[in-house]
PDB file of the backbone (N, CA, C, O) and the ligand in Angstrom, with CONECT records:
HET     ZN  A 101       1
ATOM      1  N   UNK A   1     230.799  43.431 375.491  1.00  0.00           N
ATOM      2  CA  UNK A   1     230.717  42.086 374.886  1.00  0.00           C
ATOM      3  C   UNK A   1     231.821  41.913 373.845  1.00  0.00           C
ATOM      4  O   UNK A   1     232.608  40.967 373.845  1.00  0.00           O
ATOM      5  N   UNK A   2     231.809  43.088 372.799  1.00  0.00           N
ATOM      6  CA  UNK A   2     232.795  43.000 372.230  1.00  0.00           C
ATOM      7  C   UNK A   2     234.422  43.101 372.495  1.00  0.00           C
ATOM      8  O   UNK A   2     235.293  42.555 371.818  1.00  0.00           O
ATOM      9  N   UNK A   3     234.629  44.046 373.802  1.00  0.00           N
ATOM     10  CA  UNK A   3     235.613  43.479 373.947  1.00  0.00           C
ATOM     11  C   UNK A   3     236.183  42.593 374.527  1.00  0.00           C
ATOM     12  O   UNK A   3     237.360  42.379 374.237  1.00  0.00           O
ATOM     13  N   UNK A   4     235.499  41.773 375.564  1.00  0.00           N
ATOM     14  CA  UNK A   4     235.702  40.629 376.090  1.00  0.00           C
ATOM     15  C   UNK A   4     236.007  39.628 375.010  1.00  0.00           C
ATOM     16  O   UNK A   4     236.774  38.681 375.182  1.00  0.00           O
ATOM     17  N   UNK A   5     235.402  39.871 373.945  1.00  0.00           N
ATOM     18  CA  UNK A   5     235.756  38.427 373.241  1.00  0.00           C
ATOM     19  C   UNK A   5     237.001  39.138 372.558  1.00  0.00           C
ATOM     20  O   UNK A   5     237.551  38.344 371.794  1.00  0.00           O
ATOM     21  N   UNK A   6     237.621  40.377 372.588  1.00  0.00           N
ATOM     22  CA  UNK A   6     238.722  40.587 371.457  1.00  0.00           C
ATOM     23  C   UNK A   6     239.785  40.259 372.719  1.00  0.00           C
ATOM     24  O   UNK A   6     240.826  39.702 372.369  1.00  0.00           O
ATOM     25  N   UNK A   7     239.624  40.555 374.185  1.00  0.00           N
ATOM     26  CA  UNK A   7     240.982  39.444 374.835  1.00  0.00           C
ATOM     27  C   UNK A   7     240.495  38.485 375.517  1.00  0.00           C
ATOM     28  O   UNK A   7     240.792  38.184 376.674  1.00  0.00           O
ATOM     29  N   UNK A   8     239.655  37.926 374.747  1.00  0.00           N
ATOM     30  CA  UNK A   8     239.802  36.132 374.464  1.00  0.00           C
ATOM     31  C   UNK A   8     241.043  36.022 373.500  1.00  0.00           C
ATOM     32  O   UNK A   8     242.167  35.600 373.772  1.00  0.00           O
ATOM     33  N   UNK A   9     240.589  36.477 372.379  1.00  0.00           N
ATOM     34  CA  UNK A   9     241.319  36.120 371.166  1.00  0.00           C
ATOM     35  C   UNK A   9     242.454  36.604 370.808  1.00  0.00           C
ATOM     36  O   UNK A   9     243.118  36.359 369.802  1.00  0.00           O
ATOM     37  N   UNK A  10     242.821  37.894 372.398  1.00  0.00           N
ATOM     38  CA  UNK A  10     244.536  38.377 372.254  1.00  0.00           C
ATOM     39  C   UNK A  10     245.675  37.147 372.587  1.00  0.00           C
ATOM     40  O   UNK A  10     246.822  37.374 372.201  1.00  0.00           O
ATOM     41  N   UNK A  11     245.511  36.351 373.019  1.00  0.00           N
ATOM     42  CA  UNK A  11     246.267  35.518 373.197  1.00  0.00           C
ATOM     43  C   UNK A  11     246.575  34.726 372.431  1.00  0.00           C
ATOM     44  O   UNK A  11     247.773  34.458 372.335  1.00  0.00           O
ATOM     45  N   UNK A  12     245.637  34.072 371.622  1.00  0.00           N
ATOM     46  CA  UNK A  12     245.450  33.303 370.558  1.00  0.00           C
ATOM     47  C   UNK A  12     246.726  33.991 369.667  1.00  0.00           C
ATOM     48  O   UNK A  12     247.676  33.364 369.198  1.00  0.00           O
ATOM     49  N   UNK A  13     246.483  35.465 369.566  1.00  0.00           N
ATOM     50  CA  UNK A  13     247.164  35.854 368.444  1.00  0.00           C
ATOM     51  C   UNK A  13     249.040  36.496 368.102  1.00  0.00           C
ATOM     52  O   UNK A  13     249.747  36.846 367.158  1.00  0.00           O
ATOM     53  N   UNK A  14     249.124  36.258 370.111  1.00  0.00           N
ATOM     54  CA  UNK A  14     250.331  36.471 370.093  1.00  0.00           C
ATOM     55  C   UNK A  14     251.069  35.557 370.162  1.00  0.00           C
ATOM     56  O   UNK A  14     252.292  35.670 370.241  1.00  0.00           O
ATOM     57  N   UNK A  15     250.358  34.358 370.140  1.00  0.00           N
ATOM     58  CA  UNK A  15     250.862  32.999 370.682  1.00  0.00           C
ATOM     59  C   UNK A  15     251.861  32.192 369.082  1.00  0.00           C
ATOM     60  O   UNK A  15     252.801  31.400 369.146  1.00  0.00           O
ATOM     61  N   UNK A  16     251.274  32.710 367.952  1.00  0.00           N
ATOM     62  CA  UNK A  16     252.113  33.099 366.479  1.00  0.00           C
ATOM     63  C   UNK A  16     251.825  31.471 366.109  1.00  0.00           C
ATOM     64  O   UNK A  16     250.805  30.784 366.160  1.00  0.00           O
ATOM     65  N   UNK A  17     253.174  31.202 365.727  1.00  0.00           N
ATOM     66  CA  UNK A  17     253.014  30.000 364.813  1.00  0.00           C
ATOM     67  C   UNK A  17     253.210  28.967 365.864  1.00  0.00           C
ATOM     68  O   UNK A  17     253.306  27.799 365.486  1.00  0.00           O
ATOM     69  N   UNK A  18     253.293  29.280 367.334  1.00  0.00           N
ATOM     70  CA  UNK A  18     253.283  27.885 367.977  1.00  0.00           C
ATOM     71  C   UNK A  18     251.503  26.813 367.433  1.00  0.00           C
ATOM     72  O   UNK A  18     250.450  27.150 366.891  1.00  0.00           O
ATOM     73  N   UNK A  19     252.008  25.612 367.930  1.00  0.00           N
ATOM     74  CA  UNK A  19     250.825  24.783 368.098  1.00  0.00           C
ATOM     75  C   UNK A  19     249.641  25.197 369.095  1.00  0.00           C
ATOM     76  O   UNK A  19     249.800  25.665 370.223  1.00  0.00           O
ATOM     77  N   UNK A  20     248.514  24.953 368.506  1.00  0.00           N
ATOM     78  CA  UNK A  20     247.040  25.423 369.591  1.00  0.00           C
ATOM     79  C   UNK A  20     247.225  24.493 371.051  1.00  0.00           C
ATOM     80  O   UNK A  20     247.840  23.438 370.894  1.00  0.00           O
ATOM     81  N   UNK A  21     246.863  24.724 372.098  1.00  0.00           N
ATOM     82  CA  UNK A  21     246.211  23.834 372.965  1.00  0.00           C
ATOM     83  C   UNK A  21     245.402  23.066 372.983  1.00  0.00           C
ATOM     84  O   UNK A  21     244.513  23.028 372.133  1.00  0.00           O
ATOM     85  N   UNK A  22     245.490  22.347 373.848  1.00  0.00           N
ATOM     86  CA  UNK A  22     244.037  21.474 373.623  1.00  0.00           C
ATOM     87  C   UNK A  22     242.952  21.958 373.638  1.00  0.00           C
ATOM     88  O   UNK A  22     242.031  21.408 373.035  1.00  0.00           O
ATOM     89  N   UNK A  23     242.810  22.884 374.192  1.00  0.00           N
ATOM     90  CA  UNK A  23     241.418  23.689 374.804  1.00  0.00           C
ATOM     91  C   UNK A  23     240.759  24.099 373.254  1.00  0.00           C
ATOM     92  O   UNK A  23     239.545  24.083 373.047  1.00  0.00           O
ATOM     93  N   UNK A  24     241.539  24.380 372.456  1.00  0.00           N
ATOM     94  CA  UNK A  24     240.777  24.483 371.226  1.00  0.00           C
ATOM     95  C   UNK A  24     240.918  23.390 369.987  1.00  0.00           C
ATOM     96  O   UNK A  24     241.997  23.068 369.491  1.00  0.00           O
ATOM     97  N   UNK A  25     239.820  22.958 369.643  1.00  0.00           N
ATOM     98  CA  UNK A  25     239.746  21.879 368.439  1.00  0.00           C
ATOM     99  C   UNK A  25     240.800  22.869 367.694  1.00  0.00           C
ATOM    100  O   UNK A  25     240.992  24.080 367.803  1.00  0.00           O
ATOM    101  N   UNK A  26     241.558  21.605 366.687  1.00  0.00           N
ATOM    102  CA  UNK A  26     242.412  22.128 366.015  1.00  0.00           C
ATOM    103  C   UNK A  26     241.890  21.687 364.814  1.00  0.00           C
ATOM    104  O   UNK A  26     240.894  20.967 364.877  1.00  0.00           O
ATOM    105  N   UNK A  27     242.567  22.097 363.228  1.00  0.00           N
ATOM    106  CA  UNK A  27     241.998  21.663 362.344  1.00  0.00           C
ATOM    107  C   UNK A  27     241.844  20.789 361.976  1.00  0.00           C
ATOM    108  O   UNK A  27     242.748  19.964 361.843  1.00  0.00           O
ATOM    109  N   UNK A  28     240.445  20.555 361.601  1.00  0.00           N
ATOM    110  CA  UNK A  28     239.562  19.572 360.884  1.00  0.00           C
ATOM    111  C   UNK A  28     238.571  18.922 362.232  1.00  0.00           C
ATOM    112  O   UNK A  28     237.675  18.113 361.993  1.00  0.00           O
ATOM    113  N   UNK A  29     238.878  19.405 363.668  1.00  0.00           N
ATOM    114  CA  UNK A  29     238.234  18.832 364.661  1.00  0.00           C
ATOM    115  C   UNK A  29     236.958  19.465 365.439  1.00  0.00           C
ATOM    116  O   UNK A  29     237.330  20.440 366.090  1.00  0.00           O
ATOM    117  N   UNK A  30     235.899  19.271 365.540  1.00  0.00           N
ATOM    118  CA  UNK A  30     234.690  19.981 366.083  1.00  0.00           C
ATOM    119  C   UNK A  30     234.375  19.335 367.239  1.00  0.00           C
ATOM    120  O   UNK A  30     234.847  18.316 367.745  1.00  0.00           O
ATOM    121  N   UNK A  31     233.236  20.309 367.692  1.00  0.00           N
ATOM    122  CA  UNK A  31     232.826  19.806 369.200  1.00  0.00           C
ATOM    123  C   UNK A  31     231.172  19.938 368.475  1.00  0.00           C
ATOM    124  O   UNK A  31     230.725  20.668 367.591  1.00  0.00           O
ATOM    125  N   UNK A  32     230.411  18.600 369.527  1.00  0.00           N
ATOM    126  CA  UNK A  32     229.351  18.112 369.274  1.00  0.00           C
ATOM    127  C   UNK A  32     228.545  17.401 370.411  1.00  0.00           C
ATOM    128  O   UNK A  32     228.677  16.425 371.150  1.00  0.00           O
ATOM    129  N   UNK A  33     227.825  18.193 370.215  1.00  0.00           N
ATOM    130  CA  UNK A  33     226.236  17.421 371.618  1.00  0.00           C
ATOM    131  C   UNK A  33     226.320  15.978 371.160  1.00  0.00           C
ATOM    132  O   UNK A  33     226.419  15.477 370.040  1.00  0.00           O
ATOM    133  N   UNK A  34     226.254  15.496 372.320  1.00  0.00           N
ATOM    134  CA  UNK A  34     225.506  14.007 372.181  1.00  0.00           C
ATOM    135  C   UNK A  34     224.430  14.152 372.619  1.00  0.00           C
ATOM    136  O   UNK A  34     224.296  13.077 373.204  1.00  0.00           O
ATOM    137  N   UNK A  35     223.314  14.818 372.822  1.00  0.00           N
ATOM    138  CA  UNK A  35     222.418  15.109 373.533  1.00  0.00           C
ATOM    139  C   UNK A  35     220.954  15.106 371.990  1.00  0.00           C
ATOM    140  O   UNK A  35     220.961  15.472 370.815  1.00  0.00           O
ATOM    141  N   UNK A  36     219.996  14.526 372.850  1.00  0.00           N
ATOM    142  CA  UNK A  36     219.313  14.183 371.694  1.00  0.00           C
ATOM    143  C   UNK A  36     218.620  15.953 370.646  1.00  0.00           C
ATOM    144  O   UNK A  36     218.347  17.031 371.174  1.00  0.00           O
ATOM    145  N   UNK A  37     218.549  15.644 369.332  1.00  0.00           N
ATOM    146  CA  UNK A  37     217.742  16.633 368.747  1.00  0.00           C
ATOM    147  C   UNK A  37     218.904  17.628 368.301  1.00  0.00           C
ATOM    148  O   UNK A  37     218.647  18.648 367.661  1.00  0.00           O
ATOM    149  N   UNK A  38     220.568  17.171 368.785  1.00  0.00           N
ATOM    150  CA  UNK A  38     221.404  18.099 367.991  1.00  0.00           C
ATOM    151  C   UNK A  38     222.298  17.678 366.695  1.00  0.00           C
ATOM    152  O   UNK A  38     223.033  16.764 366.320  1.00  0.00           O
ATOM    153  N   UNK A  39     221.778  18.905 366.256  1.00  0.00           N
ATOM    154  CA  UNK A  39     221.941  18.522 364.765  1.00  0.00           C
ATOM    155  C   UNK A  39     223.283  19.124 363.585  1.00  0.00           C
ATOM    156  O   UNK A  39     223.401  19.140 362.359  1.00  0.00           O
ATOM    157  N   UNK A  40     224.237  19.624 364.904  1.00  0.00           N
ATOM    158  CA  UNK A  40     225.275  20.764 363.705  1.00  0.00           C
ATOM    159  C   UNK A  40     226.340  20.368 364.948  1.00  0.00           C
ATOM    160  O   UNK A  40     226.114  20.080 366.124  1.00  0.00           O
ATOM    161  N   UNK A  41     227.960  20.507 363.968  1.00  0.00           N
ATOM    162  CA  UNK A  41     228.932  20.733 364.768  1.00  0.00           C
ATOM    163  C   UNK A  41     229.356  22.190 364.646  1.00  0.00           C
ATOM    164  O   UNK A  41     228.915  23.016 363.847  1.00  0.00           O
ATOM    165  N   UNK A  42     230.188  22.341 365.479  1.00  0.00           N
ATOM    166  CA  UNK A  42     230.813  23.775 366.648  1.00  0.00           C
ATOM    167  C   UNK A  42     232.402  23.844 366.530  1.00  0.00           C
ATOM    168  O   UNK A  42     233.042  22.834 366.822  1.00  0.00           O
ATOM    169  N   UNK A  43     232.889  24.698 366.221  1.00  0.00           N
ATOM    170  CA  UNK A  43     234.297  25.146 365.579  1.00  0.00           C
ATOM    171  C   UNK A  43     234.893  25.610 367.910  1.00  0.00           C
ATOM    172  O   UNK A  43     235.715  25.416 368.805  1.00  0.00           O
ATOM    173  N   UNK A  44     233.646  26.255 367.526  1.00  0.00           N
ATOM    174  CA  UNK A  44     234.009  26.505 369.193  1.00  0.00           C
ATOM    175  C   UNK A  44     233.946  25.748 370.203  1.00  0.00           C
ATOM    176  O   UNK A  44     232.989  24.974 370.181  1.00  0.00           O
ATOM    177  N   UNK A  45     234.750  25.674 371.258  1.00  0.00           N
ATOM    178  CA  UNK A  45     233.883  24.833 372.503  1.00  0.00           C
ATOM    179  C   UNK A  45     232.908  25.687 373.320  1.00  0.00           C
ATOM    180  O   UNK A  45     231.916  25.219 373.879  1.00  0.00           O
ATOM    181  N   UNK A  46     233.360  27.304 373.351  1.00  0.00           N
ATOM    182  CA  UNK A  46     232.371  28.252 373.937  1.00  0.00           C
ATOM    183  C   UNK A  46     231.547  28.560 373.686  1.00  0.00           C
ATOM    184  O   UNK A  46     231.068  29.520 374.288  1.00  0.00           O
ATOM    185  N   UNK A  47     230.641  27.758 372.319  1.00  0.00           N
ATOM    186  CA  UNK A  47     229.866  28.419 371.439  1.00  0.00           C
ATOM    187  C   UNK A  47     228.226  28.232 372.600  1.00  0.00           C
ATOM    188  O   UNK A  47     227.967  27.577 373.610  1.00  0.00           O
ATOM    189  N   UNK A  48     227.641  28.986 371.930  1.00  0.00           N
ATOM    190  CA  UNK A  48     226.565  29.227 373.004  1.00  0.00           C
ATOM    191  C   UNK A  48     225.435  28.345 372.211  1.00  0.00           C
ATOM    192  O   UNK A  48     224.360  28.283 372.807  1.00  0.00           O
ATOM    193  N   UNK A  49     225.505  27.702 371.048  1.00  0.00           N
ATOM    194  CA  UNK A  49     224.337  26.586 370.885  1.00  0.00           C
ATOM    195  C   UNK A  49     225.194  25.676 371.917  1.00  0.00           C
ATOM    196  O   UNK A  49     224.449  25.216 372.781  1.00  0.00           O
ATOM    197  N   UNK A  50     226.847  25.197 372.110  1.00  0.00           N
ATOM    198  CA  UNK A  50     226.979  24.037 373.005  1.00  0.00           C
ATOM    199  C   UNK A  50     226.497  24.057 374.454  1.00  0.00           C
ATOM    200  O   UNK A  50     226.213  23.110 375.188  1.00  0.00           O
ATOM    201  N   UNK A  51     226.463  26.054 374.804  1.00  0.00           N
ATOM    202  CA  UNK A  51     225.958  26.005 376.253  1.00  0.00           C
ATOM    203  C   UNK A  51     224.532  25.064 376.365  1.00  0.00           C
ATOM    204  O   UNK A  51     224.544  24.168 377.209  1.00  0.00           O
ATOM    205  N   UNK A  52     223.460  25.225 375.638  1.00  0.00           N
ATOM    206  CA  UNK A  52     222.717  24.411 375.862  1.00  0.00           C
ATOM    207  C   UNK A  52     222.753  22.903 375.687  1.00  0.00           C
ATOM    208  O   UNK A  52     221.710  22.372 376.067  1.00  0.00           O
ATOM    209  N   UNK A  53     223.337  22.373 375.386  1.00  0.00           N
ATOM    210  CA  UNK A  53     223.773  20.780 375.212  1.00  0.00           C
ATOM    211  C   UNK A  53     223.282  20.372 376.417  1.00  0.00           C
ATOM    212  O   UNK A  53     223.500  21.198 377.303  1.00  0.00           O
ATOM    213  N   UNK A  54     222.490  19.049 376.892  1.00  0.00           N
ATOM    214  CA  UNK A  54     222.020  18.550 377.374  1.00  0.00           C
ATOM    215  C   UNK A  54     222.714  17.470 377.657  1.00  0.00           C
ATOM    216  O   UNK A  54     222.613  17.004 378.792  1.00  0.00           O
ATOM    217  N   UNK A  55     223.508  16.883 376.751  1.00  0.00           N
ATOM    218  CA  UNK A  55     224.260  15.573 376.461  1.00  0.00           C
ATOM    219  C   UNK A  55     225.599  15.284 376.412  1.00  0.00           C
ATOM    220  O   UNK A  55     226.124  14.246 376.006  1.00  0.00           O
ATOM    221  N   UNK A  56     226.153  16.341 376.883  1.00  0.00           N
ATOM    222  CA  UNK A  56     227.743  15.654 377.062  1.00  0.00           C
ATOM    223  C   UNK A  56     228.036  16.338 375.736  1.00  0.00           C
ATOM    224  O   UNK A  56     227.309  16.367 374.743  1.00  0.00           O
ATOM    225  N   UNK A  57     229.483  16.997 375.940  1.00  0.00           N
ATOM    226  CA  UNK A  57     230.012  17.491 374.431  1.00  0.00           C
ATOM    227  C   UNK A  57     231.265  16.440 374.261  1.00  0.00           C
ATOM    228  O   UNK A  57     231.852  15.979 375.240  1.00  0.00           O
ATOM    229  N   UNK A  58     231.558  16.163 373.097  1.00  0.00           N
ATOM    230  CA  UNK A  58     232.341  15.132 372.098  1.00  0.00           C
ATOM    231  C   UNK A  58     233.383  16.319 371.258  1.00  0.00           C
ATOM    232  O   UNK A  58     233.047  17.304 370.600  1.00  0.00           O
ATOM    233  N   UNK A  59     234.730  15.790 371.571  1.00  0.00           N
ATOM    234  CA  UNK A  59     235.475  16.637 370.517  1.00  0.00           C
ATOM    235  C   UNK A  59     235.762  15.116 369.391  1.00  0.00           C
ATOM    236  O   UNK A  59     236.071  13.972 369.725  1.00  0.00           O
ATOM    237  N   UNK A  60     235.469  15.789 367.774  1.00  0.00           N
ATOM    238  CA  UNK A  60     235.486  14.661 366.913  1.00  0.00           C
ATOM    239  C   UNK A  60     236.109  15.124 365.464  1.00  0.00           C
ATOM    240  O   UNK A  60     236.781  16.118 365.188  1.00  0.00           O
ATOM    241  N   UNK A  61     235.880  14.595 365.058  1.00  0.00           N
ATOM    242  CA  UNK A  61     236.627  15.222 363.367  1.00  0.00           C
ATOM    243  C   UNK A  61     234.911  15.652 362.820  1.00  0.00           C
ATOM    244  O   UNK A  61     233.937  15.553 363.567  1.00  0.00           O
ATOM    245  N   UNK A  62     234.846  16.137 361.357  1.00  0.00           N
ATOM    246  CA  UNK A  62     234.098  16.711 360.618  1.00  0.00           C
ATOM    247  C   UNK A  62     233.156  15.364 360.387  1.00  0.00           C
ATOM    248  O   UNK A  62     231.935  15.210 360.412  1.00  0.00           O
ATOM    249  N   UNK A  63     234.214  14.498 360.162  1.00  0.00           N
ATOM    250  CA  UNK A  63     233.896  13.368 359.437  1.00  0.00           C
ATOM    251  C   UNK A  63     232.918  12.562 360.658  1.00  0.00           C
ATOM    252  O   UNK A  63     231.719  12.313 360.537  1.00  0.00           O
ATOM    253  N   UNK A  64     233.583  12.314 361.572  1.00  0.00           N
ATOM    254  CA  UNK A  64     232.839  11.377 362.581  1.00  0.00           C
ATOM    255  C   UNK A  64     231.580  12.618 362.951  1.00  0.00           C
ATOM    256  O   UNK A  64     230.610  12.269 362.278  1.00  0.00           O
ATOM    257  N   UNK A  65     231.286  13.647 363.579  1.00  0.00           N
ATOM    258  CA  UNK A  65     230.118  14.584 363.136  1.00  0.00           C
ATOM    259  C   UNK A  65     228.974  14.159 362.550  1.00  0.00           C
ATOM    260  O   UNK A  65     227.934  13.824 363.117  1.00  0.00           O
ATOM    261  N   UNK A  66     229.254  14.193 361.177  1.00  0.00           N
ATOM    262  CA  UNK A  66     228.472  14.297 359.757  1.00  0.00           C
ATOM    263  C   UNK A  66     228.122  12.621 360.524  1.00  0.00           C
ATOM    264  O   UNK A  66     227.007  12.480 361.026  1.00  0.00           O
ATOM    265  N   UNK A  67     228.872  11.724 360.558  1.00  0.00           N
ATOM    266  CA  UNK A  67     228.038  10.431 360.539  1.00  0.00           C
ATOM    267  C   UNK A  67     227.743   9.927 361.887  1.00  0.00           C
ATOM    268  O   UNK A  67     227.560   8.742 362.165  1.00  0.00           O
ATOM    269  N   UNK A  68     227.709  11.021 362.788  1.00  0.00           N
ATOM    270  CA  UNK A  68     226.927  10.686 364.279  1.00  0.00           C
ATOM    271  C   UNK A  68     225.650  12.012 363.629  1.00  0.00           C
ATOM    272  O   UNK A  68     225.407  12.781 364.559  1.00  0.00           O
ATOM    273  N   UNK A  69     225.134  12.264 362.788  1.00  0.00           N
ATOM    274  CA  UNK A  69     224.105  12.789 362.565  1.00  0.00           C
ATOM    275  C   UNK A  69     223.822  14.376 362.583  1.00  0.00           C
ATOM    276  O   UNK A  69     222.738  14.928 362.392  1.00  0.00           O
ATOM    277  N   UNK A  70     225.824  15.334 363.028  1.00  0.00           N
ATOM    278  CA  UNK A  70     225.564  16.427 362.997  1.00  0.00           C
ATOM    279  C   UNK A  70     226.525  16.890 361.941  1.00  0.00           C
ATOM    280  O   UNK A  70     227.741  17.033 362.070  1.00  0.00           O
ATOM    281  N   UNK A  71     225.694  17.131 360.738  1.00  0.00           N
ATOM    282  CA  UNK A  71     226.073  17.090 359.854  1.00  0.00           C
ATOM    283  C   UNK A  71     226.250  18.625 359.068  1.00  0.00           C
ATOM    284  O   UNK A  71     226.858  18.917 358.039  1.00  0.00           O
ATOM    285  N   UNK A  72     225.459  19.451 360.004  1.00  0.00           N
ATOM    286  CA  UNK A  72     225.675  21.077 359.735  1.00  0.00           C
ATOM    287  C   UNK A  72     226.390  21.728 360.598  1.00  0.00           C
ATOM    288  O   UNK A  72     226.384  21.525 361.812  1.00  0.00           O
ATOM    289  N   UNK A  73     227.237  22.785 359.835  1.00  0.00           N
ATOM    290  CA  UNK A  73     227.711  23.415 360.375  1.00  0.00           C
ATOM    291  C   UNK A  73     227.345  24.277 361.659  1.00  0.00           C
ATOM    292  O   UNK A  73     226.158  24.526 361.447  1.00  0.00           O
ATOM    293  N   UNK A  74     227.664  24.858 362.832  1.00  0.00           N
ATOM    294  CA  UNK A  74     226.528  25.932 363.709  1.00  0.00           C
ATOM    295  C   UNK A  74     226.894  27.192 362.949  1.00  0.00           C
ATOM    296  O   UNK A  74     227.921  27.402 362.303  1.00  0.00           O
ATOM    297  N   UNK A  75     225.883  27.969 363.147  1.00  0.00           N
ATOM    298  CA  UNK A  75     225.177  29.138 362.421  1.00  0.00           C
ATOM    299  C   UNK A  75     226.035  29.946 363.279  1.00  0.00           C
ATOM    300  O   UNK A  75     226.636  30.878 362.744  1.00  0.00           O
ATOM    301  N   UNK A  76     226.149  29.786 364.221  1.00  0.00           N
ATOM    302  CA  UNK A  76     226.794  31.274 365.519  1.00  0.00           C
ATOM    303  C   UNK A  76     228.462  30.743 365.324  1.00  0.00           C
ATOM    304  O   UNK A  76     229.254  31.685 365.296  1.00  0.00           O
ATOM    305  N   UNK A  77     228.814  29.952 365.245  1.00  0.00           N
ATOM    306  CA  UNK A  77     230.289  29.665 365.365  1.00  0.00           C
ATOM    307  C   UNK A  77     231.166  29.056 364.057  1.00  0.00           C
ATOM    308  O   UNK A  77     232.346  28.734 364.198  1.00  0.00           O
ATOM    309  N   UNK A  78     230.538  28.947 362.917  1.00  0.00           N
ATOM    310  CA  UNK A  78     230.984  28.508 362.376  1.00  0.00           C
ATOM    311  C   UNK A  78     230.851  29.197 360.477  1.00  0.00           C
ATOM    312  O   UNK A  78     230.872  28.762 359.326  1.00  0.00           O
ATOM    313  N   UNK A  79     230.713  30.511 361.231  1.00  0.00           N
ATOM    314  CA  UNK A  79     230.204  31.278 359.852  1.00  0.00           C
ATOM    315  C   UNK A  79     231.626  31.931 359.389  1.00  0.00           C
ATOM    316  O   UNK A  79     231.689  32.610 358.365  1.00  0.00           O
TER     317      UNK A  79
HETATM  318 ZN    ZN A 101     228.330  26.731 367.481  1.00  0.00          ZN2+
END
C-alpha cells in the first residue's frame, strides 16, 4: 500500500518546478461531492471519502466549497 502510493507521488516529484496537470487541483482548488449529506472538501481527487460520492465530484476553489456547504476540510486527505 505504501509503496504504491510512493510511485504515485514519484512523478509528481521529478516533474520539479514545472506547472501541475490538470488531473490535480492546484492551489487553492478542491474537489467536492455534490451528492447529498457531504460535508468537507478533498485536496485529492483519489481520496477515498470522494470514492464514495454519490453525486458527481466538482473541482472548485476553498471559497466556492465553504459556501456550497462543504466547509471542512477531509480528515484522510487533507491533514
Ligand atoms: Zn478527502
Amino acid at each position: 500500500m505504501l509503496l504504491a502510493l510512493a510511485l504515485l507521488m514519484l512523478p509528481m516529484l521529478t516533474v520539479g518546478s514545472e506547472p501541475q496537470e490538470r488531473a490535480d487541483a492546484g492551489d487553492g482548488m478542491v474537489y467536492i461531492c455534490m451528492g447529498n449529506g457531504a460535508y468537507a472538501y478533498h485536496r485529492s481527487r483519489s481520496c477515498r471519502g470522494l470514492n464514495r460520492c454519490t453525486g458527481g465530484i466538482r473541482c472548485v476553489t476553498v471559497g466556492e466549497a465553504v459556501s456550497l456547504g462543504r466547509s471542512k476540510p477531509c480528515g484522510i486527505c487533507c491533514r
